[in-house]
N, C-alpha and C positions, 0 to 999 in steps of 0.2 A: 734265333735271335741272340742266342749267348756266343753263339761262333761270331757275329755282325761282330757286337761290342768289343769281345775280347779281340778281335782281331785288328779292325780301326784303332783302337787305343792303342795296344802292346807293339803291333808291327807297325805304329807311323812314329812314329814317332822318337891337315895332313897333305901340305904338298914338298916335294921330293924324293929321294926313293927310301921308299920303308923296308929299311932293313931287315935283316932276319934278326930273332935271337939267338938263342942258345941252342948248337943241331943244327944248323945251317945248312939244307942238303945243297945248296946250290941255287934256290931262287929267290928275287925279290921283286914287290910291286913299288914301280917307280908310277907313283903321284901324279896327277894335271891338274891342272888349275881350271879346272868349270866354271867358275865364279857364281856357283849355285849354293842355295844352301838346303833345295831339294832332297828326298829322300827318292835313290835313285834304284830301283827292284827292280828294273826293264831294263835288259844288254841286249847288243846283238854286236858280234863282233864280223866285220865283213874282210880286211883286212891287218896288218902293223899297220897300216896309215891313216886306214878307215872304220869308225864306230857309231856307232848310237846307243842312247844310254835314257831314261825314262823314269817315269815316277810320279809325286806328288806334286801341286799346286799346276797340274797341268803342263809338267815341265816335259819337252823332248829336246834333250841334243844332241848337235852331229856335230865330231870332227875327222877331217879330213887330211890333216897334218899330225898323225901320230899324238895327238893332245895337246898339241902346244896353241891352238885355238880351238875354242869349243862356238858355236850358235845355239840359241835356241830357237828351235823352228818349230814348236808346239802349235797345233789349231789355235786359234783366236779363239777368245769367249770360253776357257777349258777351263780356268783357272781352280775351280772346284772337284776337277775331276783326279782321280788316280792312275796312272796309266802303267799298271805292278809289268805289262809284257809287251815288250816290240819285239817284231822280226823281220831286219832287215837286208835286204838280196844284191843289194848294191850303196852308191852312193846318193843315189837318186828315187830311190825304191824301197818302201816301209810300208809296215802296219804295223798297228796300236791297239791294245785294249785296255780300256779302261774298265774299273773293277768296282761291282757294287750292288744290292739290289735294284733291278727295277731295270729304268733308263738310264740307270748311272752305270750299266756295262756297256758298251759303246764299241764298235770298232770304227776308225778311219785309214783311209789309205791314201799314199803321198807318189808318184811319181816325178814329182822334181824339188829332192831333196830338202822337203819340209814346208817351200815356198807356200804351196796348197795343199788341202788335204779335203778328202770326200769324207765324208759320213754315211758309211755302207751298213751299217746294223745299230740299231737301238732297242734292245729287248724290249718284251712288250709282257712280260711276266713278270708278274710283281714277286713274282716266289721263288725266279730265278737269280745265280749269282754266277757270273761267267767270272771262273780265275786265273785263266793260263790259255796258252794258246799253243800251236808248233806246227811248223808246213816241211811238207815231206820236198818241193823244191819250190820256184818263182807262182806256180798256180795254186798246188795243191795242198788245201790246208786242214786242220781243226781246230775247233776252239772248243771248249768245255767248262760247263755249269754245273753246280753242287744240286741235290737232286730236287727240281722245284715242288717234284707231291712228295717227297720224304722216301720216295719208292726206287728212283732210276733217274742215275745221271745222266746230263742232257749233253750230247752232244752236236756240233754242227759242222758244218764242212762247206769247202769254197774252191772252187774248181778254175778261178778267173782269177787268183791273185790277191782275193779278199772284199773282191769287187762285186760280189753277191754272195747270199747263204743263204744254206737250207739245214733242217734236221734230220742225222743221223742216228745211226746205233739204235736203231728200234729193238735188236736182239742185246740187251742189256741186263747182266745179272742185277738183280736187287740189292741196291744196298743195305749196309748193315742200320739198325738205329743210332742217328747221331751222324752218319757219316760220311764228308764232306772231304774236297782239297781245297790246299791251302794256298792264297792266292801272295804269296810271299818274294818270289825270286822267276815268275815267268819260265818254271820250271818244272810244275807238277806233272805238264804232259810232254810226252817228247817221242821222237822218229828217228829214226837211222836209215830214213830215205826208204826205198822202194814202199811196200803197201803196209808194213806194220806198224802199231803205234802202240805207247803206253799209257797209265796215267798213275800216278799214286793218291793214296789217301790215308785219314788222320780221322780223329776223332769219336771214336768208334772204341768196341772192345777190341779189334784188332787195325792194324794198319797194313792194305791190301795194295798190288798192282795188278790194272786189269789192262788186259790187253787184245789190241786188235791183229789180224791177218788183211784183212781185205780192205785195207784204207778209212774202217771205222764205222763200218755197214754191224758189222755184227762183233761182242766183244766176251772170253773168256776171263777169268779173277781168280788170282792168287792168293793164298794169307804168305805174311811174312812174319818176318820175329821181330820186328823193330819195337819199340817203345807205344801204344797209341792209347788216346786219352780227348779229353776235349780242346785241348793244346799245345798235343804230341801228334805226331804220325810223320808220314814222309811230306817232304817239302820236296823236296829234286830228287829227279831221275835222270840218269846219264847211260845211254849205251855206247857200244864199240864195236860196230857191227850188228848181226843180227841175236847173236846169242849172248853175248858179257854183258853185263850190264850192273850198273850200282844204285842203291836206294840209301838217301841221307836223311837224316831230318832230325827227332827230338823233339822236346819241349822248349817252348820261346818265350814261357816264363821261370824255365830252369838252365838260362844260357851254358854254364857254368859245369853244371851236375846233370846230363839228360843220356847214362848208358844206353849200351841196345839201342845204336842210333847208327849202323850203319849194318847194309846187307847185300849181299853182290848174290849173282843168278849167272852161271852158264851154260844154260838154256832157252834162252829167250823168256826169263823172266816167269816159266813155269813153278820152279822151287826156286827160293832164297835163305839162302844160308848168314846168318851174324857174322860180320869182320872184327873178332878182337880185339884187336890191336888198335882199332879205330880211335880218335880222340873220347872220351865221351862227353861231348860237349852238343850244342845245338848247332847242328848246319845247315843253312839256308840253300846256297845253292853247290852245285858240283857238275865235272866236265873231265872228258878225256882230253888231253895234251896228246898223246900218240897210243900205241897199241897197248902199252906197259904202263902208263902215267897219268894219274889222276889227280885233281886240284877240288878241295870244296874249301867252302867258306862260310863265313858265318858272323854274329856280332860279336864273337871273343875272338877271332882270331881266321889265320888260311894253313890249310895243310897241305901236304902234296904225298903223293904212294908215286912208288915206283917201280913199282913189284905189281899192278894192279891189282892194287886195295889190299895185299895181304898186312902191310905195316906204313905205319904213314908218322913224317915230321912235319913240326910247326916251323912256318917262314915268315910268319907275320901276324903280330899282335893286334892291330887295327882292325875296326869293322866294317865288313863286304856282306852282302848280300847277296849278290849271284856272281856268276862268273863264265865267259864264256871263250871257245877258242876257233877262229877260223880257221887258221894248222897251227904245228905246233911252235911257229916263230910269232903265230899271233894272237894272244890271248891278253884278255880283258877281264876287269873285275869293278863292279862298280857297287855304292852304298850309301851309308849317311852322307847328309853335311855337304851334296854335292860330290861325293868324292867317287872319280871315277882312274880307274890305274891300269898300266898295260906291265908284263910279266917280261921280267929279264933275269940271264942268267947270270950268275955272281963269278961262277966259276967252272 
């Protein structure tokens, strides 16, 4: 219950290009106009010309022109709901979750660009809380609940696109007490395609990634060094292939001051070793740009490594919450206030 509260209050609650400041490696996010005032936790970058972007008061948009118009094409009748993670495959092709005890986790799925949407899942566990989602390609997905008996997170899997689910991961280490992911930037679980997947978590005496081999059937767990607490631990997970990979997060009510907030793995996420050099600040979401270049973000600010994750500068003061990249000419970042931004180079 203390995770509910603290996290509804703390976590709900800028157009032209935002410059860098001081260290300037060379990027900036240039602004669109969404005309939302949405808080937008759910990216999904499909193209430079094509995105969808998601959140509170039941908001989904899509644009299709690079940001220079945005729609909202959110289900009808949503307006109360959160919708912290999309993923979507095209311009015409999404899924959604919405985040919450009970029936307020919700998945819908869209095939013609927001027009309609089904209503494919509505938990039916009062104890469960679905926070994140990530599909390995157009069929193959999972989505993932904090653990509903206090014992074993829940996992589920969709094999059609999001167009039915069942429950997986029945070989599930036991969680620690307390400990839960964080349903913040549609990022806590992630794939690097073929059959393996991750997830992070917080809350806990430690902040762990556990991981699967065989599409989420069965899952091993790591401890890491990162920061974890009842609202610290890891918020995003980003691989680059099967073995690099980075774990971000902190405390998001110590935006400012949250060390031991960033750990990279190259091994597929077996051991994690602390990055330094890392800001120490609180990051929400993060994403490989190419094989050497990573972007997180956060509500102080965005940083980028270019060295993969051994040293990282600041390119932007403003607050973003997740961040995602289709390659490396097309990457997106969206957050408060409506504000959604796509990444260019300065120089």
């Amino acid at each position: 219950m203390l995770k509910r509260i603290l996290l509804l209050a703390a976590l709900c609650g800028l157009v032209g290009v935002s410059l860098a400041s001081a260290g300037t490696p060379g990027f900036a996010w240039h602004d669109t106009p969404t005309g939302s005032a949405a808080r937008l936790r759910g990216l999904s970058a499909v193209s430079s010309t094509t995105a969808w972007a998601s959140g509170s008061l039941g908001t989904v948009l899509r644009t299709r022109d690079r940001g220079a118009t945005w729609q909202q094409v959110g289900p009808p009748g949503t307006q109360d709901l959160q919708f912290r993670d999309i993923e979507a495959f095209d311009a015409d092709h999404a899924v959604i979750l919405s985040i919450g005890s009970g029936s307020d986790s919700r998945i819908y799925v869209t095939a013609d660009g927001g027009q309609t949407w089904a209503l494919t899942f509505v938990n039916p566990d009062p104890n469960a809380f679905f926070d994140c989602m990530t599909f390995y390609d157009s069929r193959r997905g999972l989505a993932l609940s904090d653990p509903p008996d206090g014992l074993h997170f829940r996992v589920m899997a969709t094999d059609d696109g999001g167009l039915s689910w069942h429950v997986t991961g029945a070989q599930m280490p036991e969680a620690l007490p307390g400990e839960f992911a964080f349903a913040a930037s549609g990022q806590c679980i992630t794939t690097d395609h073929g059959r393996r997947a991750w997830f992070g978590t917080g809350g806990a005496a430690q902040a762990r990634v556990f991981r699967s081999d065989d599409g989420g059937a069965s899952w091993s767990v790591a401890a890491t060094p990162l920061n974890s607490g009842p609202t610290a631990g890891i918020f995003a997970l980003a691989f680059r292939g099967q073995q690099h990979g980075l774990a971000v997060g902190g405390d998001f009510l110590a935006e400012t001051a949250s060390p031991d907030n960033f750990a990279g793995t190259a091994d597929g996420g077996a051991s994690w070793n602390l990055l330094p050099a890392a800001p120490p600040e609180y990051r929400s979401g993060a994403t490989w740009l190419d094989g050497h270049t990573a972007l997180a973000v956060g509500p102080s600010g965005s940083d980028v490594s270019t060295d993969a994750g051994a040293t990282w500068q600041r390119f932007d003061d403003g607050s973003l919450d997740t961040v995602d990249c289709a390659r490396p000419t097309a990457c997106w970042a969206s957050g408060a206030n409506g504000r959604v931004a796509y990444l260019l180079r300065t120089r």
